[in-house]
N, C-alpha and C positions, 0 to 999 in steps of 0.2 A: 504494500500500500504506500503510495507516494503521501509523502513530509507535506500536509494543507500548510501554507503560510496564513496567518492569522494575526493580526494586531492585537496587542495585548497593553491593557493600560498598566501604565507602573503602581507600585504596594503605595500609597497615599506618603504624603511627607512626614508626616509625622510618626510613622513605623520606625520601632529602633533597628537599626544596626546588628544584625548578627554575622558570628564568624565561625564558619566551620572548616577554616582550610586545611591541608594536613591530615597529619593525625587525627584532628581534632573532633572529623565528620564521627571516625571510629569508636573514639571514647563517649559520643554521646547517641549513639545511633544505637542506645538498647531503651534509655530513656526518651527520645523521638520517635521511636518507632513502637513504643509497645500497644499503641494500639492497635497500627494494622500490621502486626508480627513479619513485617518485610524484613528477609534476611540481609545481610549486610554485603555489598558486590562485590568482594575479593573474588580473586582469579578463581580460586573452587568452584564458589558461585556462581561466577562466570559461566566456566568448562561445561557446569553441571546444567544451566540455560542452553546453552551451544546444541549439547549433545540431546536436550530435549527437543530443541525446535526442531532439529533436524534440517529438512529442506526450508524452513519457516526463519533459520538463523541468518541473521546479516551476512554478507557474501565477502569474502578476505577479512574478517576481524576473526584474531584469536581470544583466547579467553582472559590474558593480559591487559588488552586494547580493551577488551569488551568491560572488563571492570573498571579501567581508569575512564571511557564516556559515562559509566553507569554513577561512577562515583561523581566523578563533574557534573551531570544533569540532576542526583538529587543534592549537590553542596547548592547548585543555583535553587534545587524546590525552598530548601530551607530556610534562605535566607531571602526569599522573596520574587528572584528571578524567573519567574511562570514561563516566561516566554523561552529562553533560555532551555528550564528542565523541560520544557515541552517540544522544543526543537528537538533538543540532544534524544531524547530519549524516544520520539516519533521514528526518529530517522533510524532504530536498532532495531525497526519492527516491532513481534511479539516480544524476543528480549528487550525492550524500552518499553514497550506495554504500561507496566504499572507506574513509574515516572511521570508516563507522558498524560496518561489518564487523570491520575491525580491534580500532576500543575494546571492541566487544562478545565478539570472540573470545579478542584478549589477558585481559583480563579475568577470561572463562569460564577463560582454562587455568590460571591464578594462583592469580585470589581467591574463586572458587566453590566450596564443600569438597561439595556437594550431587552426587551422582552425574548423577542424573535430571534434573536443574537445568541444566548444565552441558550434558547432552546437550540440550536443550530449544533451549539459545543457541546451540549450533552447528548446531542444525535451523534456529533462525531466521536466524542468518547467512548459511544458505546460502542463504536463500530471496532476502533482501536482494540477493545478490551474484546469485541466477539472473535475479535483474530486468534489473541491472546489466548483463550479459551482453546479456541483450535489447537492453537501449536503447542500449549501448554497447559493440558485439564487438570495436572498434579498441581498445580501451583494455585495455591489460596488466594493469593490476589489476582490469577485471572480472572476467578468469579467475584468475589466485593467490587471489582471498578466495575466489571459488566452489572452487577447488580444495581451499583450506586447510581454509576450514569444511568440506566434506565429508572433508578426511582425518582431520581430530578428530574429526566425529561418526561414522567407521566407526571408530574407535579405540575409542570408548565402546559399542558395542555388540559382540556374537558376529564372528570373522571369517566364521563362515557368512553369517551375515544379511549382514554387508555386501558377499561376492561374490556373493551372490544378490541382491541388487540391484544390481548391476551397479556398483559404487562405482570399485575398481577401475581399473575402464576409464574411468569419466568423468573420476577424478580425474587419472590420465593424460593427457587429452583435452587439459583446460583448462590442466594444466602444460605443456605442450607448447606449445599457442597463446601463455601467458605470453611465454615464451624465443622463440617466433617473434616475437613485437613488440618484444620487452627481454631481447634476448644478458645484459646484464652484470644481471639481476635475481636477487641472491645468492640470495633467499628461495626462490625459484622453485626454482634448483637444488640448495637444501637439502632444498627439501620432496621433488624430484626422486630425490634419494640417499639419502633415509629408504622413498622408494616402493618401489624398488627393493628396499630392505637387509631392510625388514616385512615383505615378500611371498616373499622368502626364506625368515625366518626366522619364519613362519609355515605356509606350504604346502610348505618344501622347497625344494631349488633345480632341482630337474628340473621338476615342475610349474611353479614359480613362472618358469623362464624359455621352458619352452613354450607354457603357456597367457597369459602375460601379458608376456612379455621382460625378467622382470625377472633384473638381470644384477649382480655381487658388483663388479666393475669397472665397470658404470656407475653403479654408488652411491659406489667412490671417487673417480670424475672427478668427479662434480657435486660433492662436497664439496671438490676439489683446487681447483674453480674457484671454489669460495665462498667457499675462504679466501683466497685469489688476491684474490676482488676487494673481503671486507669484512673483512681481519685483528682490526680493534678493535673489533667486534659480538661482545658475547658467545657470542647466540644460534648462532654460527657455531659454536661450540667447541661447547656444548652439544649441537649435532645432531650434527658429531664423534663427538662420544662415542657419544651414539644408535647411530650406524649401527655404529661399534668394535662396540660391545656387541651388536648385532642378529645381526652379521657372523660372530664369529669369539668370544661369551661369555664364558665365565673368560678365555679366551687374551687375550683383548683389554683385560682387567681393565684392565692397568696403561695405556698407552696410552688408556685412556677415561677415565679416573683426571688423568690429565697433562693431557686437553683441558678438563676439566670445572676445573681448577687453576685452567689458563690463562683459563677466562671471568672467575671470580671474581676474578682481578687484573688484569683491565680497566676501565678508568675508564669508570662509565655517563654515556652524555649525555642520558636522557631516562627516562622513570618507566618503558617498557618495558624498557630493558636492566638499568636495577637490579633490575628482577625478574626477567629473562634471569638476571641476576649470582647473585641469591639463591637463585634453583631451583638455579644449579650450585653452589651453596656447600651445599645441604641434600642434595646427590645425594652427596655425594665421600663416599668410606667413611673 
C-alpha cells in the first residue's frame, strides 16, 4: 500500500517538550507502553516482524534497519511528531502498521477540527491496520488499531450506517482477538467497556445485549481492569468517564466529573497523554 501524504497540524504551543533520544526511548518504553503492550523494536523484534510478514515485509530492509525506522517513527509518536511517526512507519507497510495507525489516529481525534477529515483518517487507518491483520494475525496490535480505527470511524458516522455495516460485530471480533494474545492490554479493554457502554446507550439495553451482548457490567469490568493495570494513563480516567456518562447520564455526572479531574492531575509522559490530559481538562464542566 502506497505512503497517502496527508497534512498534519503540529501538537498546539503550549505542549511541553519531551525527549526520548537514545537510550532513553528504551528505559521508558515499559512505562509508555503499558497500555497497548507494544513490544519494544530491537532487531529480535525486528527479524521476528520480517519473518512474519513474509511477502507482506518491506523489500531490502533487514531486521537492523527495520528497528532503527521503527524506533525513529515511534521517538517522533512520543514526542508529538504525528506526521513524522506516520510517515516512517506507513512506509514499512504491515511492519509500521501499528506506529502508523496510532500517530494517524491519535492525531485525527485531537488535532483534526474537520468532521469529514477526521473520518477520512480513521477510514485510512483502518485500512492500514486491515493489512496488518493480514500479514500479521499473531500480533495484538494488528487487531486494537483495526478495532480502534473502526470504533472512531462508526463514531463519526449514523449509528444506523454503522450496524448496517456490520461495525459492531467486527469491532468486537478484533477486540476480542487483542485480549486473547494480550490479557493485560488496558486499551483493548477500554475500548472493550466503551463497546459495551455505546451500544447500550445507543440501541437500549435489551437490544443492545440481545442482539450484540452488550452488557452494563461488562463495561465496568473492563474498565475495573484498566484501571487495575494503567492507574497513571490519563486516557484510562477519560474513558471512565465515557462509559459513567454512557451508563447511567446526569446520575453519573459527578463521578464522570471526578475521573475526568483525576486525568488532568496526572503527570503526562509523552505528547499523547498530555492531550489525553487536555481533552479531560476541556471536558470537566
Amino acid at each position: 500500500m502506497a505512503t497517502r501524504k496527508l497534512r498534519f497540524a503540529p501538537c498546539p504551543k503550549d505542549a511541553p517538550a519531551y525527549d526520548f533520544a537514545g537510550d532513553t526511548l528504551k528505559q521508558h518504553w515499559t512505562a509508555i507502553h503499558a497500555g497497548d503492550q507494544e513490544p519494544f523494536p530491537d532487531a529480535k523484534r525486528a527479524r521476528a516482524l520480517l519473518e512474519q510478514a513474509g511477502k507482506a515485509a518491506p523489500k531490502g530492509v533487514d531486521a537492523d534497519q527495520l528497528a532503527e525506522r521503527l524506533q525513529d517513527a515511534w521517538r517522533a509518536f512520543h514526542i508529538g511528531d504525528f506526521s513524522h511517526a506516520y510517515q516512517t512507519g506507513a512506509a514499512l507497510g504491515p511492519t509500521g502498521a501499528s506506529v502508523a495507525t496510532k500517530a494517524l489516529g491519535i492525531h485525527a481525534a485531537y488535532l483534526v477540527e474537520d468532521e469529514e477529515d477526521r473520518i477520512a483518517r480513521f477510514e485510512l487507518a483502518a485500512q492500514l491496520a486491515e493489512a496488518a491483520v493480514q500479514a500479521l494475525p499473531d500480533q495484538a496490535n494488528s487487531h486494537y488499531r483495526l478495532a480502534f480505527a473502526l470504533g472512531r470511524y462508526s463514531q463519526g458516522i449514523s449509528i444506523a450506517k454503522a450496524l448496517k455495516m456490520g461495525l459492531a460485530g467486527r469491532i468486537r471480533e478484533h477486540l476480542e482477538a487483542t485480549l486473547e494474545l494480550a490479557p493485560k492490554h488496558a486499551e483493548a479493554h477500554l475500548a472493550m467497556a466503551v463497546y459495551h457502554a455505546e451500544l447500550i446507550s445507543k440501541v437500549g439495553s435489551l437490544v443492545a445485549g440481545l442482539t450484540y451482548g452488550a452488557k452494563a457490567a461488562k463495561a465496568e469490568e473492563h474498565i475495573a481492569t484498566a484501571l487495575k493495570l494503567c492507574p497513571k494513563a490519563p486516557i484510562v480516567h477519560v474513558e471512565q468517564a465515557n462509559v459513567l456518562s454512557l451508563l447511567h447520564g446526569k446520575r453519573g455526572a459527578t463521578d464522570a466529573a471526578a475521573a475526568l479531574l483525576k486525568a488532568t492531575k496526572l503527570a503526562a509522559r509523552d505528547a499523547m497523554e498530555w492531550l489525553d490530559a487536555r481533552h479531560a481538562l476541556q471536558r470537566l464542566p
